[in-house]
PDB file of N, CA, C and O in Angstrom, chain B, residues numbered from 101:
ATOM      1  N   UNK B 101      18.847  75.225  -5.322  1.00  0.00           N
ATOM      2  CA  UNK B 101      20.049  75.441  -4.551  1.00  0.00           C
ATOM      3  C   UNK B 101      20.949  76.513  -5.141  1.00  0.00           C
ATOM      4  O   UNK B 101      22.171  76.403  -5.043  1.00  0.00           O
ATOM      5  N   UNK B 102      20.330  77.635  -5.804  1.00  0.00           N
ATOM      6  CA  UNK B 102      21.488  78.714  -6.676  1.00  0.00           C
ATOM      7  C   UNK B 102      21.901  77.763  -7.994  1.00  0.00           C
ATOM      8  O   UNK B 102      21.636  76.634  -8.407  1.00  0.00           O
ATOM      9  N   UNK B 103      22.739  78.948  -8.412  1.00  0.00           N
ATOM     10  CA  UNK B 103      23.331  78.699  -9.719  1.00  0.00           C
ATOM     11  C   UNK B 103      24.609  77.516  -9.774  1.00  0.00           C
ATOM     12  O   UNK B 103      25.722  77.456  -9.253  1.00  0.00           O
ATOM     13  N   UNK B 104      24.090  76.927 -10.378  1.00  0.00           N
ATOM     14  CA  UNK B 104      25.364  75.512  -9.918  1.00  0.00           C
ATOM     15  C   UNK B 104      26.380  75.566 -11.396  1.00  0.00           C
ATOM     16  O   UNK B 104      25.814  76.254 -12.246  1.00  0.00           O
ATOM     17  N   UNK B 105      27.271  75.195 -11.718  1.00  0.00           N
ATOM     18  CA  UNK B 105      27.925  75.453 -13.435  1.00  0.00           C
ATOM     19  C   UNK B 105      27.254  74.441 -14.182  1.00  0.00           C
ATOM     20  O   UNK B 105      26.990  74.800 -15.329  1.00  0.00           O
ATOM     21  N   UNK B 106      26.742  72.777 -13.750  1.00  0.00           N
ATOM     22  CA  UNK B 106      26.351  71.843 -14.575  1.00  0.00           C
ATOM     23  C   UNK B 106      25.250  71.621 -13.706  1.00  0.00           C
ATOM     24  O   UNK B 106      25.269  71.619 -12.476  1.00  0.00           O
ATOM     25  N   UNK B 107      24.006  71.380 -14.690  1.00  0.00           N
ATOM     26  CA  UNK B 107      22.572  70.425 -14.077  1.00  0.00           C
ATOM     27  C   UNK B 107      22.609  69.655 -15.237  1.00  0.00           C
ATOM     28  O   UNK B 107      22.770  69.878 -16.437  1.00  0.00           O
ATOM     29  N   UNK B 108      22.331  68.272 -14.229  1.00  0.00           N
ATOM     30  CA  UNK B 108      21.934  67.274 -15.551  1.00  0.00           C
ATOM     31  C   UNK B 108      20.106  66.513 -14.913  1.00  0.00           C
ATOM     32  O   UNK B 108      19.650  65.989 -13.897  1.00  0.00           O
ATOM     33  N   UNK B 109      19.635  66.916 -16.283  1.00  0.00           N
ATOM     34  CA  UNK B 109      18.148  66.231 -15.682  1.00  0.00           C
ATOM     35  C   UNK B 109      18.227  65.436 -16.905  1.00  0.00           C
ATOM     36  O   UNK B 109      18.717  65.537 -18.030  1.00  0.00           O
ATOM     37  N   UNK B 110      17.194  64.181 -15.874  1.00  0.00           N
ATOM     38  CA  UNK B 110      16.985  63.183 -16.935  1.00  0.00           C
ATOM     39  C   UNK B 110      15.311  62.610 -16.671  1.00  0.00           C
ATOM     40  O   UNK B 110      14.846  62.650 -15.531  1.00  0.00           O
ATOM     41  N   UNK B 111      14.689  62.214 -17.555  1.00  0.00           N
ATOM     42  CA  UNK B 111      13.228  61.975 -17.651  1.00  0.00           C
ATOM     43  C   UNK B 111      12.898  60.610 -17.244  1.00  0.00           C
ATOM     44  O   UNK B 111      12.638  59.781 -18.116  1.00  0.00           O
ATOM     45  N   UNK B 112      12.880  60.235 -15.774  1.00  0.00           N
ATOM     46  CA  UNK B 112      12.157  58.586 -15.800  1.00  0.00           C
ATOM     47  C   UNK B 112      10.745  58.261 -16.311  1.00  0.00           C
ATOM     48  O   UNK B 112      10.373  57.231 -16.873  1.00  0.00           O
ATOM     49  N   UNK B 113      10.064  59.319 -16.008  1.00  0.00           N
ATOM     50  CA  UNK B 113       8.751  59.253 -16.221  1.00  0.00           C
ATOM     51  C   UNK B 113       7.656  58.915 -17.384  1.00  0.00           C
ATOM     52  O   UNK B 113       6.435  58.760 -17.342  1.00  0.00           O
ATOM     53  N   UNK B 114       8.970  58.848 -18.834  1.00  0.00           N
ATOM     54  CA  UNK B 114       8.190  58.840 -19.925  1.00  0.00           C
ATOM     55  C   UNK B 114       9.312  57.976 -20.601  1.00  0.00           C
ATOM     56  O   UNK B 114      10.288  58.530 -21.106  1.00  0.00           O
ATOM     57  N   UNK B 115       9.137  56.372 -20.604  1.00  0.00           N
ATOM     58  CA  UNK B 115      10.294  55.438 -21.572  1.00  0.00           C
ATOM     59  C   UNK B 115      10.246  56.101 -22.864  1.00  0.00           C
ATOM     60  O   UNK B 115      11.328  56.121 -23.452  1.00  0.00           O
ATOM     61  N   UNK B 116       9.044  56.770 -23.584  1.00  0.00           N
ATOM     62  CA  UNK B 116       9.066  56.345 -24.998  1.00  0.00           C
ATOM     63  C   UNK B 116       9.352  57.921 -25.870  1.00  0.00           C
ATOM     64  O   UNK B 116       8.873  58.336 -26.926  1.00  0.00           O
ATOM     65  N   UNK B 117      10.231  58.471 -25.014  1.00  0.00           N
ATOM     66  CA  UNK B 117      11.061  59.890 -25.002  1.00  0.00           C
ATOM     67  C   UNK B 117      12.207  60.126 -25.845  1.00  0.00           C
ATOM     68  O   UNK B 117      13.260  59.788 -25.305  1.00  0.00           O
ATOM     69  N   UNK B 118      12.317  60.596 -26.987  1.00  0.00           N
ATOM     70  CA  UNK B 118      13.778  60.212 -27.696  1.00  0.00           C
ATOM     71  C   UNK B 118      14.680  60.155 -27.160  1.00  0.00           C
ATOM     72  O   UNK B 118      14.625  60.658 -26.038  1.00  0.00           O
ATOM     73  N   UNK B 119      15.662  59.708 -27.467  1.00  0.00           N
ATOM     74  CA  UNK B 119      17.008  59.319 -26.490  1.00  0.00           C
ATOM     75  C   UNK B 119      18.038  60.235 -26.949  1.00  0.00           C
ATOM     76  O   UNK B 119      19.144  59.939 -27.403  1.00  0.00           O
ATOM     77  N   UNK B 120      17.518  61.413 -26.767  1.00  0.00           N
ATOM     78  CA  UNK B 120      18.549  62.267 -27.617  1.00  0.00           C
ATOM     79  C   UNK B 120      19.198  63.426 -26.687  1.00  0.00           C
ATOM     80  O   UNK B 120      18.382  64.151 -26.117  1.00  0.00           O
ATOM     81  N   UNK B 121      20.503  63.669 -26.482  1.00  0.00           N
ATOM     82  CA  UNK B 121      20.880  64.763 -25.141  1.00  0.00           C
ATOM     83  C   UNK B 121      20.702  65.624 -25.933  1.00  0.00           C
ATOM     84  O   UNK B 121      20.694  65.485 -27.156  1.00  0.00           O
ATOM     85  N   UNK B 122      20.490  66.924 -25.133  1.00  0.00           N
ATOM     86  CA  UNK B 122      21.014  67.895 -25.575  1.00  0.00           C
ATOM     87  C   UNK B 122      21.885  69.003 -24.429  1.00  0.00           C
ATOM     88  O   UNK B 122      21.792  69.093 -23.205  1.00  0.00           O
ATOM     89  N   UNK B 123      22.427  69.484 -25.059  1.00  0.00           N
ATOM     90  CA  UNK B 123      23.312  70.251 -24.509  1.00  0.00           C
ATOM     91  C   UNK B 123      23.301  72.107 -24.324  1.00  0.00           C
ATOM     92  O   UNK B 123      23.680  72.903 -25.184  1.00  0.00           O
ATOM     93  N   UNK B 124      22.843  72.388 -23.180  1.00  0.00           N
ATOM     94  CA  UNK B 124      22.447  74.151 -23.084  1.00  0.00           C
ATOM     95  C   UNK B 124      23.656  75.063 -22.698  1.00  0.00           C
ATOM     96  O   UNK B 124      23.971  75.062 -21.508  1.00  0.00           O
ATOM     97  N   UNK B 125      24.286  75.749 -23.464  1.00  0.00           N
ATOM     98  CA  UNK B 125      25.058  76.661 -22.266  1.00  0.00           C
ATOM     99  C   UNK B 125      24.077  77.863 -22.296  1.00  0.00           C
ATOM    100  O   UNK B 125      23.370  78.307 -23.200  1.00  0.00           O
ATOM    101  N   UNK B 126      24.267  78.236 -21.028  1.00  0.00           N
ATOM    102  CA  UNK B 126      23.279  79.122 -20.330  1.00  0.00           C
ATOM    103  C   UNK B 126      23.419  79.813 -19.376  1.00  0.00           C
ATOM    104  O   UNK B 126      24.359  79.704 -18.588  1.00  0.00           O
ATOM    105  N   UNK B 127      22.389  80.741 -19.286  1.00  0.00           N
ATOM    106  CA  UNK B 127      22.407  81.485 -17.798  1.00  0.00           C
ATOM    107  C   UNK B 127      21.204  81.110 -16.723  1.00  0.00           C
ATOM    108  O   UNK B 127      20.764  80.026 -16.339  1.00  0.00           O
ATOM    109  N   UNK B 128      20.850  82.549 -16.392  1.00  0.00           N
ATOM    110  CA  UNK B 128      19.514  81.663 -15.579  1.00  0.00           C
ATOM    111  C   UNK B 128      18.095  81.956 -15.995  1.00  0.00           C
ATOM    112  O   UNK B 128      17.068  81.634 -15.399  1.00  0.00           O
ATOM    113  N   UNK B 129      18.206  82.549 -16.997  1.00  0.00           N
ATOM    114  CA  UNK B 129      16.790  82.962 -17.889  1.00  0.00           C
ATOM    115  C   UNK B 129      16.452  81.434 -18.274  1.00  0.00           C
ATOM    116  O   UNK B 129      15.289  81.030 -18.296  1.00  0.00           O
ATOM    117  N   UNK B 130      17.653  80.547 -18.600  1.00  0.00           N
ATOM    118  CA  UNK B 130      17.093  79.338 -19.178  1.00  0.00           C
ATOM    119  C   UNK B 130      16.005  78.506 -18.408  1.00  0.00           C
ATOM    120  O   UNK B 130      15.266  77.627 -18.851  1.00  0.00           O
ATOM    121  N   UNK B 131      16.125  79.129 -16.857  1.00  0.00           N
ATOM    122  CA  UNK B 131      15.440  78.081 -15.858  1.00  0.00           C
ATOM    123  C   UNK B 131      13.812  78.562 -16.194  1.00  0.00           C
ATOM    124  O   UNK B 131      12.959  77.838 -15.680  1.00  0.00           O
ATOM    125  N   UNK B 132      13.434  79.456 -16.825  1.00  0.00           N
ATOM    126  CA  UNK B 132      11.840  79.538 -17.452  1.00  0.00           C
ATOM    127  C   UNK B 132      11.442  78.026 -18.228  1.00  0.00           C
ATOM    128  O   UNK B 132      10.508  77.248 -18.034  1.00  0.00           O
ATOM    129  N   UNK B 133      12.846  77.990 -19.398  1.00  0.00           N
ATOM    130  CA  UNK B 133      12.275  77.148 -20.460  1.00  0.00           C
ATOM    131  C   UNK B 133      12.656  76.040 -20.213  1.00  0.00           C
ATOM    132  O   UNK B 133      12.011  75.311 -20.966  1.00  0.00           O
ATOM    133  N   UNK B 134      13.544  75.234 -19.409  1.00  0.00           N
ATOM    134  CA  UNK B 134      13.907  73.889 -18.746  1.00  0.00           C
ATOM    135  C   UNK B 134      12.759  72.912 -18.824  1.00  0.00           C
ATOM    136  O   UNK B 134      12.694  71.964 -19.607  1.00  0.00           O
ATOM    137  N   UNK B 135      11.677  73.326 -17.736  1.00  0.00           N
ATOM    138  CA  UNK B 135      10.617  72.610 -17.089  1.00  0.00           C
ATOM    139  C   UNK B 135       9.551  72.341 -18.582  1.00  0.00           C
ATOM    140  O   UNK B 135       8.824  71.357 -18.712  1.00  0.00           O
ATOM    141  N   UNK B 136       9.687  73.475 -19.612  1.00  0.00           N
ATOM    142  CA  UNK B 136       8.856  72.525 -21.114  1.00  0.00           C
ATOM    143  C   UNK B 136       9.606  71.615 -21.881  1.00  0.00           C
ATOM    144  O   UNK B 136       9.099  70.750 -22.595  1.00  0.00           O
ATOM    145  N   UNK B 137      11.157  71.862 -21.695  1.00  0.00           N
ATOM    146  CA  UNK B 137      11.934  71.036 -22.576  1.00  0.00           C
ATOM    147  C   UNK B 137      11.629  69.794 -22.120  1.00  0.00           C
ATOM    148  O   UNK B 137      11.051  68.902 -22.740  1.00  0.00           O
ATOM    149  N   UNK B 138      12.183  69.772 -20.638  1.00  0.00           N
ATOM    150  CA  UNK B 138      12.504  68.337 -19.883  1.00  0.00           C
ATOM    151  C   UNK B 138      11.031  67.181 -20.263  1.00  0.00           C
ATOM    152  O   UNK B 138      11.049  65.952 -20.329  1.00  0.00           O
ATOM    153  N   UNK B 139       9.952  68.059 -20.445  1.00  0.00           N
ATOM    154  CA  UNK B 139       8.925  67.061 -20.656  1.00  0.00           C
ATOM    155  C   UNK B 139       9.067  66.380 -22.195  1.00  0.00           C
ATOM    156  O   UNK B 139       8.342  65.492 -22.643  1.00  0.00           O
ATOM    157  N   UNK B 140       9.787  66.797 -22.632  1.00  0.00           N
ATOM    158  CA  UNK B 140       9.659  65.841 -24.259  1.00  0.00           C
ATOM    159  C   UNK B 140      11.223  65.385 -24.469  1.00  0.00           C
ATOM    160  O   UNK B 140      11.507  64.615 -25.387  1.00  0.00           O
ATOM    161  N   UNK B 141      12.416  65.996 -23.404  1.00  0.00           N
ATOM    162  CA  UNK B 141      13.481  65.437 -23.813  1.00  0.00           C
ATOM    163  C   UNK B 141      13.825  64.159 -22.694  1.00  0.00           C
ATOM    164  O   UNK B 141      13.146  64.122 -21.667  1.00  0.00           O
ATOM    165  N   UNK B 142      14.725  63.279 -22.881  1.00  0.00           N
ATOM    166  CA  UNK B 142      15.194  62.383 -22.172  1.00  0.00           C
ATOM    167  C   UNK B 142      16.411  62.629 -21.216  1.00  0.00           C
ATOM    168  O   UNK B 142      16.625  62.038 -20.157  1.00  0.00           O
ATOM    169  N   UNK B 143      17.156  63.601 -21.785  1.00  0.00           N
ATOM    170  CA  UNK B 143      18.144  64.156 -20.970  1.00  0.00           C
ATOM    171  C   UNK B 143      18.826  65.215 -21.527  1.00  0.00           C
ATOM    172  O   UNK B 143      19.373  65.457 -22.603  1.00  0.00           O
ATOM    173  N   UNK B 144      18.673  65.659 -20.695  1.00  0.00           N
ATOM    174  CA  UNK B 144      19.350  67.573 -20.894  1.00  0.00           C
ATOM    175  C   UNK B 144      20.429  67.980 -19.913  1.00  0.00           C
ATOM    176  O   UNK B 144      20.358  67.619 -18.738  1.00  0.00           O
ATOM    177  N   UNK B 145      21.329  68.652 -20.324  1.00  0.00           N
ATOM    178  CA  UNK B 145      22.694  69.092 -19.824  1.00  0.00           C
ATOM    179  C   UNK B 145      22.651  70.450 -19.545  1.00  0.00           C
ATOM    180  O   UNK B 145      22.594  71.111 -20.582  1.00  0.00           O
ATOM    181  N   UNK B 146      22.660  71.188 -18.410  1.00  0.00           N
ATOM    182  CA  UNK B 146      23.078  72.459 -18.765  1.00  0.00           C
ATOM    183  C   UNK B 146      24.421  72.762 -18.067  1.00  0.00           C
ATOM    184  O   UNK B 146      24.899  72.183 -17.091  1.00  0.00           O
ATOM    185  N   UNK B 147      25.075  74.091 -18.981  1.00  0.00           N
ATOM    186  CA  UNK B 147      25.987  73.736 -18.633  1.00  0.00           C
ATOM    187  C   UNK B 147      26.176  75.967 -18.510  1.00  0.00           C
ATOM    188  O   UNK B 147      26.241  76.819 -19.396  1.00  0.00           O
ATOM    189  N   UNK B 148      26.198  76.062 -16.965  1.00  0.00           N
ATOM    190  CA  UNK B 148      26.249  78.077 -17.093  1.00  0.00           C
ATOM    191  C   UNK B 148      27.753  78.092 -16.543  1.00  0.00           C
ATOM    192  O   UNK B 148      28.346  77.747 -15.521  1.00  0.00           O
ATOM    193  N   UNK B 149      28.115  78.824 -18.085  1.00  0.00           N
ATOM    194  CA  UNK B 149      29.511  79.350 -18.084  1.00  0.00           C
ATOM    195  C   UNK B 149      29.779  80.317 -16.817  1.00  0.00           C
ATOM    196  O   UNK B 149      30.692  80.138 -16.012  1.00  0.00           O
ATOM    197  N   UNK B 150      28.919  81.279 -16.772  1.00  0.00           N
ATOM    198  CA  UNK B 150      29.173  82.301 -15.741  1.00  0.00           C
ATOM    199  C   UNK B 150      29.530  81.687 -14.597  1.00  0.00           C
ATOM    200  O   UNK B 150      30.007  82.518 -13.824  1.00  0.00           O
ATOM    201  N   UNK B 151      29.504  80.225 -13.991  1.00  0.00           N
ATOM    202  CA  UNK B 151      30.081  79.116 -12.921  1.00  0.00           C
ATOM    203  C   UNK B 151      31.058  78.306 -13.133  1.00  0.00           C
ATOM    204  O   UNK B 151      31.635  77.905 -12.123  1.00  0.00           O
ATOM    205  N   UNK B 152      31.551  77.811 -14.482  1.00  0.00           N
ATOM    206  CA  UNK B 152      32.055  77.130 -15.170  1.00  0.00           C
ATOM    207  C   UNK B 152      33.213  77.853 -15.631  1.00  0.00           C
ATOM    208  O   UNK B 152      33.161  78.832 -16.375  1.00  0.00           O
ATOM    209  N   UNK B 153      34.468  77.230 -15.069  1.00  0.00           N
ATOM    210  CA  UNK B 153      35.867  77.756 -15.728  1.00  0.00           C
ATOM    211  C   UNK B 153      36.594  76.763 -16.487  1.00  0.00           C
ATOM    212  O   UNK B 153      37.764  76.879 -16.851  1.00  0.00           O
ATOM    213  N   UNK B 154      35.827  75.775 -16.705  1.00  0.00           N
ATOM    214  CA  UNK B 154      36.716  74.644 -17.948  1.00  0.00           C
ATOM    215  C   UNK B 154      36.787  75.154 -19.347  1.00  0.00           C
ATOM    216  O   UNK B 154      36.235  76.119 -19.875  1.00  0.00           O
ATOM    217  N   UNK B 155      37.676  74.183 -19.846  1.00  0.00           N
ATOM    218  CA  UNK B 155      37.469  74.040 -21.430  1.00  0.00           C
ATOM    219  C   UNK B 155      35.757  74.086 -21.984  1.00  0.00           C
ATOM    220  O   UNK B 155      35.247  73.070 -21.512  1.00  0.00           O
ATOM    221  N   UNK B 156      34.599  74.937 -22.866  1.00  0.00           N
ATOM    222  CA  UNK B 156      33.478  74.361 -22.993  1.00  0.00           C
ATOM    223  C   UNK B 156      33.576  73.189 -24.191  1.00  0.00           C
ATOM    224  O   UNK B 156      32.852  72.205 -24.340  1.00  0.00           O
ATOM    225  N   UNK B 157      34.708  73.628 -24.986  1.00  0.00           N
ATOM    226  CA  UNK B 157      34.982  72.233 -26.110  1.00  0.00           C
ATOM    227  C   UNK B 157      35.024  71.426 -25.689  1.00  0.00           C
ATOM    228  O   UNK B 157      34.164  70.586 -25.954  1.00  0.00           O
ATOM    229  N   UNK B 158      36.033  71.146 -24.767  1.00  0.00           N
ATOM    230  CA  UNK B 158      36.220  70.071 -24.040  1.00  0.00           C
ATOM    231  C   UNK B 158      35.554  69.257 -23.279  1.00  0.00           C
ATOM    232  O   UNK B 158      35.844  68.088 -23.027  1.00  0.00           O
ATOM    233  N   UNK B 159      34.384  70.047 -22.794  1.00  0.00           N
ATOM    234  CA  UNK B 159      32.928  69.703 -22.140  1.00  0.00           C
ATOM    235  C   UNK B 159      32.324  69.316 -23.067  1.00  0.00           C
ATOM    236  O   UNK B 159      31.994  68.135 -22.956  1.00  0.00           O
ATOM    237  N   UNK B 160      31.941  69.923 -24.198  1.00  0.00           N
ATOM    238  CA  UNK B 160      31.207  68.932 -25.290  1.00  0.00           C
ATOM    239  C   UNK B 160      31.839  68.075 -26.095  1.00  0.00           C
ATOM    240  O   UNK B 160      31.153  67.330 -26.794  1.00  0.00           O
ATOM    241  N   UNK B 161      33.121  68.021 -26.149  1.00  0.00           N
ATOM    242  CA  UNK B 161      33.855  66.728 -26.452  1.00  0.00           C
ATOM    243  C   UNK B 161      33.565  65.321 -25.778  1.00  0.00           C
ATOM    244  O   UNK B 161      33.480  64.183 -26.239  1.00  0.00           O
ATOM    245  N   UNK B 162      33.434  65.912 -24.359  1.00  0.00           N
ATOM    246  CA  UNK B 162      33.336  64.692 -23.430  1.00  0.00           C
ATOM    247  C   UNK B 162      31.762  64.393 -23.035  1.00  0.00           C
ATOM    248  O   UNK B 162      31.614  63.263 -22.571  1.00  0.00           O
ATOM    249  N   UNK B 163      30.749  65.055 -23.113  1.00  0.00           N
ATOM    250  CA  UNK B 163      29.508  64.893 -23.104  1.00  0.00           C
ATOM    251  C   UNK B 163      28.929  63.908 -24.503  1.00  0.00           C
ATOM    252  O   UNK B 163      28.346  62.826 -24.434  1.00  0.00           O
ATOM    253  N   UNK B 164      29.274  64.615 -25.636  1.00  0.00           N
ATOM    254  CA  UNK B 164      28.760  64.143 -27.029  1.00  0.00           C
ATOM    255  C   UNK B 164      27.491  64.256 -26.723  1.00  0.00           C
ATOM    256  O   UNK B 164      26.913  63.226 -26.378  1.00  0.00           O
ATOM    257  N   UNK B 165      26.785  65.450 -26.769  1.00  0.00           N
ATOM    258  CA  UNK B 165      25.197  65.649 -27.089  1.00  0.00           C
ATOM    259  C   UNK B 165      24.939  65.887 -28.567  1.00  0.00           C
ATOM    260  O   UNK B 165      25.607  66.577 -29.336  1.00  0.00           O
ATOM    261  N   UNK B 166      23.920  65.235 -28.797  1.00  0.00           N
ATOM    262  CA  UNK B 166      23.426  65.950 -30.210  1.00  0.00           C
ATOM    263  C   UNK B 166      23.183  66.694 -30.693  1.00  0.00           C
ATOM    264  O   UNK B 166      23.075  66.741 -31.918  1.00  0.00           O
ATOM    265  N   UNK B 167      22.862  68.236 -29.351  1.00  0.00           N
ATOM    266  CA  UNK B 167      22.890  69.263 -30.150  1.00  0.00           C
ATOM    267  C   UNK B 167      23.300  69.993 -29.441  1.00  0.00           C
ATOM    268  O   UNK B 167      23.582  69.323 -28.447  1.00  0.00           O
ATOM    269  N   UNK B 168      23.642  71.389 -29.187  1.00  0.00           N
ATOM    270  CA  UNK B 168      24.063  72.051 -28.438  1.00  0.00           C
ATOM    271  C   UNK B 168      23.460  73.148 -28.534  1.00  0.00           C
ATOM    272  O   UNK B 168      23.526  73.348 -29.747  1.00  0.00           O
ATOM    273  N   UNK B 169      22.702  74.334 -27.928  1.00  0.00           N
ATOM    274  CA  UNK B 169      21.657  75.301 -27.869  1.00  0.00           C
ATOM    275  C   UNK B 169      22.636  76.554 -26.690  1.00  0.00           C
ATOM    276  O   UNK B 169      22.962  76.267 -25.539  1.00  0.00           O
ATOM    277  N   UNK B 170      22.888  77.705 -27.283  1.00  0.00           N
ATOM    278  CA  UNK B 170      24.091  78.650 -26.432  1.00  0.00           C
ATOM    279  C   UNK B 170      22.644  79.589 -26.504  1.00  0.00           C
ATOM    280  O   UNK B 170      22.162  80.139 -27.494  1.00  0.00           O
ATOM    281  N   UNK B 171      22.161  79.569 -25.168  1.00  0.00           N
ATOM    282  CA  UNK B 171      21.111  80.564 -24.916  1.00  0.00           C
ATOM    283  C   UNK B 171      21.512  81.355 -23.779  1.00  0.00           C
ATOM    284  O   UNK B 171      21.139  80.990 -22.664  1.00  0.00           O
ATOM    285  N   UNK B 172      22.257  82.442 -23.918  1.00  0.00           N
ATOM    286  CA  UNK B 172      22.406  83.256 -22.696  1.00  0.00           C
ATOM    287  C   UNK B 172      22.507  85.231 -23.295  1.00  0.00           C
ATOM    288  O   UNK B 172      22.740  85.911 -24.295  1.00  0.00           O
ATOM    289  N   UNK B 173      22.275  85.311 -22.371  1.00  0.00           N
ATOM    290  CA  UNK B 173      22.381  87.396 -22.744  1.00  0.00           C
ATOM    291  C   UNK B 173      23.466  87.176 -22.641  1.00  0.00           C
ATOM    292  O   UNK B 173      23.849  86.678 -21.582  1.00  0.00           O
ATOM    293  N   UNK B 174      24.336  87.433 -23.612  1.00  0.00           N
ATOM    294  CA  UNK B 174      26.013  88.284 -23.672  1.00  0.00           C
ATOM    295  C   UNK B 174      25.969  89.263 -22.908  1.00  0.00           C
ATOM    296  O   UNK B 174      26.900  89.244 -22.103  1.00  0.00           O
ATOM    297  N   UNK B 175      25.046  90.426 -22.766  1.00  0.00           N
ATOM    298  CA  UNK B 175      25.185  91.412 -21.929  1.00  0.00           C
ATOM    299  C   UNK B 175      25.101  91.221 -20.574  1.00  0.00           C
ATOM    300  O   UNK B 175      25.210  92.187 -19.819  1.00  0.00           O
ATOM    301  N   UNK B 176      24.867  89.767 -20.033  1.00  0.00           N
ATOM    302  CA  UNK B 176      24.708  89.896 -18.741  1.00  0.00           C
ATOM    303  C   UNK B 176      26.328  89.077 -18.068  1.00  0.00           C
ATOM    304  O   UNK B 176      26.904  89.246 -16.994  1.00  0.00           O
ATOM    305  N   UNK B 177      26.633  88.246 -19.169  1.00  0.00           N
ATOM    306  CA  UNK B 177      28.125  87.502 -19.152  1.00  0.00           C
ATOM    307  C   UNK B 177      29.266  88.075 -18.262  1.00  0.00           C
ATOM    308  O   UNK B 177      29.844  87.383 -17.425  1.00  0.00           O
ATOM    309  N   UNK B 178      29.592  89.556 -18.526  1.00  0.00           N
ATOM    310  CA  UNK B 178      30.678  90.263 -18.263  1.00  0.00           C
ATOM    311  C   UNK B 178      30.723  90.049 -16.575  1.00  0.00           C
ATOM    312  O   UNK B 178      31.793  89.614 -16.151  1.00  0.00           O
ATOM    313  N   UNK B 179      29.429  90.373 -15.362  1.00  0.00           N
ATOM    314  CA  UNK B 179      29.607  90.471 -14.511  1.00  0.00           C
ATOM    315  C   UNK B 179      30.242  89.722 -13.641  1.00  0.00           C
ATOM    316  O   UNK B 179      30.676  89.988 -12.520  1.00  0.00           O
ATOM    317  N   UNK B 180      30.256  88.556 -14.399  1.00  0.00           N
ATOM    318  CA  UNK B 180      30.905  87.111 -13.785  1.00  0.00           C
ATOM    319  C   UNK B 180      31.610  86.367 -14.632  1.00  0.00           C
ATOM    320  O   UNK B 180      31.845  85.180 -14.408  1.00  0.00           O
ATOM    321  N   UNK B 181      31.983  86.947 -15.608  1.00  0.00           N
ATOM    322  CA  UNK B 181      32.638  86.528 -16.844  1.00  0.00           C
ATOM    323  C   UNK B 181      34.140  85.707 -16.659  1.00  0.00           C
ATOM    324  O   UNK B 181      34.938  86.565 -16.281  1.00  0.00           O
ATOM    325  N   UNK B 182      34.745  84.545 -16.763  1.00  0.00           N
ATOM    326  CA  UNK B 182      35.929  83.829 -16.495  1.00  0.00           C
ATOM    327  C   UNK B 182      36.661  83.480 -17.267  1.00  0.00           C
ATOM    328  O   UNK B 182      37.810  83.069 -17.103  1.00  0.00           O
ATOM    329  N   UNK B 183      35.885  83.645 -18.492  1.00  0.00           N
ATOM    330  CA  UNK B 183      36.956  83.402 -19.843  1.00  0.00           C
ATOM    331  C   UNK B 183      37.323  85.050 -20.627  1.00  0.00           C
ATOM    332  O   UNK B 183      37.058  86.103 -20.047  1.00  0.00           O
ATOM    333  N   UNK B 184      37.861  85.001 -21.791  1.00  0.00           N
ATOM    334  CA  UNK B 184      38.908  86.118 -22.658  1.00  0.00           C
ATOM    335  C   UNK B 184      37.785  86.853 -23.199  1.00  0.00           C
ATOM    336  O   UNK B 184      37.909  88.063 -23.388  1.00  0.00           O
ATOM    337  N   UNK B 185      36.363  86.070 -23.553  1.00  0.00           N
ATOM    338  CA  UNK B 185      35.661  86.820 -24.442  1.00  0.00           C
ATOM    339  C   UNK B 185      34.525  85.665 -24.524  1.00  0.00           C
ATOM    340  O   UNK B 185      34.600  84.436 -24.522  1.00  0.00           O
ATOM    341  N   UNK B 186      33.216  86.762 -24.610  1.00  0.00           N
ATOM    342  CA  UNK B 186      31.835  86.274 -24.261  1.00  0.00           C
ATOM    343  C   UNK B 186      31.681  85.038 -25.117  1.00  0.00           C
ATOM    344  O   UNK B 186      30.922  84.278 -24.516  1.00  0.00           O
ATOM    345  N   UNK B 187      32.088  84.490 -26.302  1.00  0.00           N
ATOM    346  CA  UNK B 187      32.389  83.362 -27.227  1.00  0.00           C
ATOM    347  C   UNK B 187      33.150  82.684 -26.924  1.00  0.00           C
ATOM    348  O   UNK B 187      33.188  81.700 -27.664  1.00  0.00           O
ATOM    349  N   UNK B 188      33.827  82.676 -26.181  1.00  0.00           N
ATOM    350  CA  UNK B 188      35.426  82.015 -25.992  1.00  0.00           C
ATOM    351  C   UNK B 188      35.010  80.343 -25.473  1.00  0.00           C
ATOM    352  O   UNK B 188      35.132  79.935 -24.318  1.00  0.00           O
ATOM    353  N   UNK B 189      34.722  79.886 -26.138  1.00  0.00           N
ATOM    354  CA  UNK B 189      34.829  78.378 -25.613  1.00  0.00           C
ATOM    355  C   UNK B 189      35.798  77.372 -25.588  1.00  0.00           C
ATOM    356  O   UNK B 189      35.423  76.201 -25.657  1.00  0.00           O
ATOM    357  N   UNK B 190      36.851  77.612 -25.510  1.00  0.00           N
ATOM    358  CA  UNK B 190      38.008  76.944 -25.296  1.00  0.00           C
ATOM    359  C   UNK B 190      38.063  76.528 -24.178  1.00  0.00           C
ATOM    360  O   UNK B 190      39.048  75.893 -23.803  1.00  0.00           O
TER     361      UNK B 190
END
């Protein structure tokens, strides 16, 4: 359905899956590597700034994933860019 700011997938298919979130900010290159993660994770967050005008602290404040993975081209950020600066996660 296009670029949405949050996807949350979660794994019914496999109980014995660590129970561990993780957390992506991203663009849309990430949608290559999604479909290998999702098979070994239990639930994954993504979260593409370039849609997203919140706080991102504040998003992972309120998520609490275990890890957090910032996979996006900076160079592609600017065109749709909503925050002060390509880092700016406030």
């Amino acid at each position: 359905y296009g670029d949405m700011p949050e996807i949350k997938v979660h794994n019914f298919t496999n109980e014995h899956l660590r129970d561990k979130k993780i957390l992506i900010i991203r663009d849309s290159m990430v949608d290559t590597v999604l479909p290998f993660l999702s098979m070994g994770l239990k639930d994954i967050t993504l979260l593409d700034i370039r849609h997203f005008n919140g706080s991102v602290r504040r998003y992972v404040e309120d998520c609490k994933p275990d890890i957090v993975i910032v996979m996006y081209k900076p160079s592609y950020v600017p065109i749709v860019w909503n925050h002060k600066d390509k880092f700016d996660f406030r």
